[in-house]
N, C-alpha and C positions, 0 to 999 in steps of 0.2 A: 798384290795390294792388300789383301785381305789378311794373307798370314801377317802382314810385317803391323794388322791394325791388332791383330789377337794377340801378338808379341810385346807390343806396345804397354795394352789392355793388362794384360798378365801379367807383364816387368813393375805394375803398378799397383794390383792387387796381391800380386807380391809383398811389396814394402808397407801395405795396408798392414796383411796377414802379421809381419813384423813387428811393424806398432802395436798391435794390438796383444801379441806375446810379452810385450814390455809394459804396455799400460793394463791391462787388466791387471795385475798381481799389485801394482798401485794402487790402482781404484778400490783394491779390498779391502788393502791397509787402510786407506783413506777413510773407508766406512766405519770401521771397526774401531778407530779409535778417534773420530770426529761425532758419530751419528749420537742425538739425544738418548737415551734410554729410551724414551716415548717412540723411537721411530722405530728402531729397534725391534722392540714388543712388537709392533704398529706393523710389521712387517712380517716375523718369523710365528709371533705367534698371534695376528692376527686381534691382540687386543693391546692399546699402548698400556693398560695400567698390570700386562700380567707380567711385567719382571719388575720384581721390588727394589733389587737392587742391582746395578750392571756396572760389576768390580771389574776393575783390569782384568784380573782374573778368568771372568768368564767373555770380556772381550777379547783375551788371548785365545781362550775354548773357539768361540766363533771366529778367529780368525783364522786357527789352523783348522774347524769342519769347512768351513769355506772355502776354502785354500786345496784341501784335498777335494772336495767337489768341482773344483774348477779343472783338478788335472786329467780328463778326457778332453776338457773344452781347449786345453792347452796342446793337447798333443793333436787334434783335429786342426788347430793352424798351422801348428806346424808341417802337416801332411798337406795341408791348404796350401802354404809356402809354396811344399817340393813339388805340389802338383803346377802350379802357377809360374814355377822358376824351369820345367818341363817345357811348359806351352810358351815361354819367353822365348827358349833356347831352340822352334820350333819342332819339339818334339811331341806329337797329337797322339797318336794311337801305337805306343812302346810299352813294354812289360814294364815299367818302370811306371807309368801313368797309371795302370790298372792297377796296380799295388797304391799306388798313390789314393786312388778312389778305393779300392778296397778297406786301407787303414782312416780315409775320412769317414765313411759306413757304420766301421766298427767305434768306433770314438764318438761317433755322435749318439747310436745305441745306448754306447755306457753312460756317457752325460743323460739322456734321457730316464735312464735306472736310478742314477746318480741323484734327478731331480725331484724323480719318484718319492726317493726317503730323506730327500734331507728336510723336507719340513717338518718331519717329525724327529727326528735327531734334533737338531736344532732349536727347536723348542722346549724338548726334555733336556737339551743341557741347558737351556738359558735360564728355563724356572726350576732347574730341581733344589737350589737354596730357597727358592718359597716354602712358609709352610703348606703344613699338611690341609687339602683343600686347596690350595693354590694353585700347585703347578699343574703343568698344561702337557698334553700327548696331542699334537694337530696330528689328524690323516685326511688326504687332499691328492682330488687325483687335479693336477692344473692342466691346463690346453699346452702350455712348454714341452712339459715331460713329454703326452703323446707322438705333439710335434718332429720332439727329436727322435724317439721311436722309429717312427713312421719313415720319418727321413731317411734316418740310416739304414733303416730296410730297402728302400728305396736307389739309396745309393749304391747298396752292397751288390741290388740286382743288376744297375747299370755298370757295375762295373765290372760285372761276371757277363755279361751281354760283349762289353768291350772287349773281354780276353776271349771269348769265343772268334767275335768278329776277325781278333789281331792273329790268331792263329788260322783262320780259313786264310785269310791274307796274306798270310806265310806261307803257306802249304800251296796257292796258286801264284805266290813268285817261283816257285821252287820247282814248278810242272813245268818242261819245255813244251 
């Protein structure tokens, strides 16, 4: 009863996981070439009048730093996916799940490194057509970045816990 609710569960954060590979890389475009300039600033560097001007140009700069900061967060669901399309298929504690967990660990680490600098990046590219006196260097430690830190550290132990676990469990199928 239980597996066929986890299978369920799973078949369906699955297709989440999915969506969300297809729409986030939308949503960036979406920002980047809809958002005011005022939100912009208002966001990356934390004040809307510090980019004078926000040419296609440096909307294109922000969309590919964006774009590349997002590919940890990209490959984290897709390890979300395979771990999820696993527990559908009811396969719980296989070397395949531990790698599964191990590659979402390490992927949310680097998105948290990831979130470390990009506000500073992102700020020196948006103002460095300001003049001189203008442009802007944010350094910011935000609750996200640790967050995903933490997490992936977190994950990487659980799922070094899990391969230990799945090898004692071999090794006592394996004892007559």
């Amino acid at each position: 009863m239980q597996q066929s609710r986890i299978q369920k569960v799973s078949h369906r954060f699955s297709g989440l996981c999915t969506t969300l590979i297809v729409v986030l890389p939308v949503m960036v475009i979406a920002y980047w070439m809809a958002m005011p300039a005022e939100g912009v600033a208002g966001h990356w560097a934390c004040n809307p009048d510090a980019i004078v001007i926000l040419s296609w140009t440096k909307r294109f700069v922000g969309l590919v730093a964006t774009a590349v900061g997002l590919v940890p967060l990209g490959f984290c669901l897709v390890a979300l996916r395979r771990l999820f399309r696993l527990y559908a298929k009811g396969t719980i504690f296989a070397a395949d799940n531990v790698a599964a967990f191990n590659a979402i660990g390490r992927t949310l680490f680097c998105f948290g490194i990831v979130q470390l600098i990009a506000p500073t990046v992102m700020a020196l590219l948006l103002t460095l057509d300001n003049p001189v006196g203008h442009r802007l260097i944010v350094v910011g430690l935000e609750s996200g970045a640790m967050e995903s830190l933490i997490l992936g550290g977190i994950i990487r132990l659980i799922g070094w816990v899990m391969d230990e676990a799945r090898q004692i469990a071999d090794e006592q199928a394996q004892t007559v």
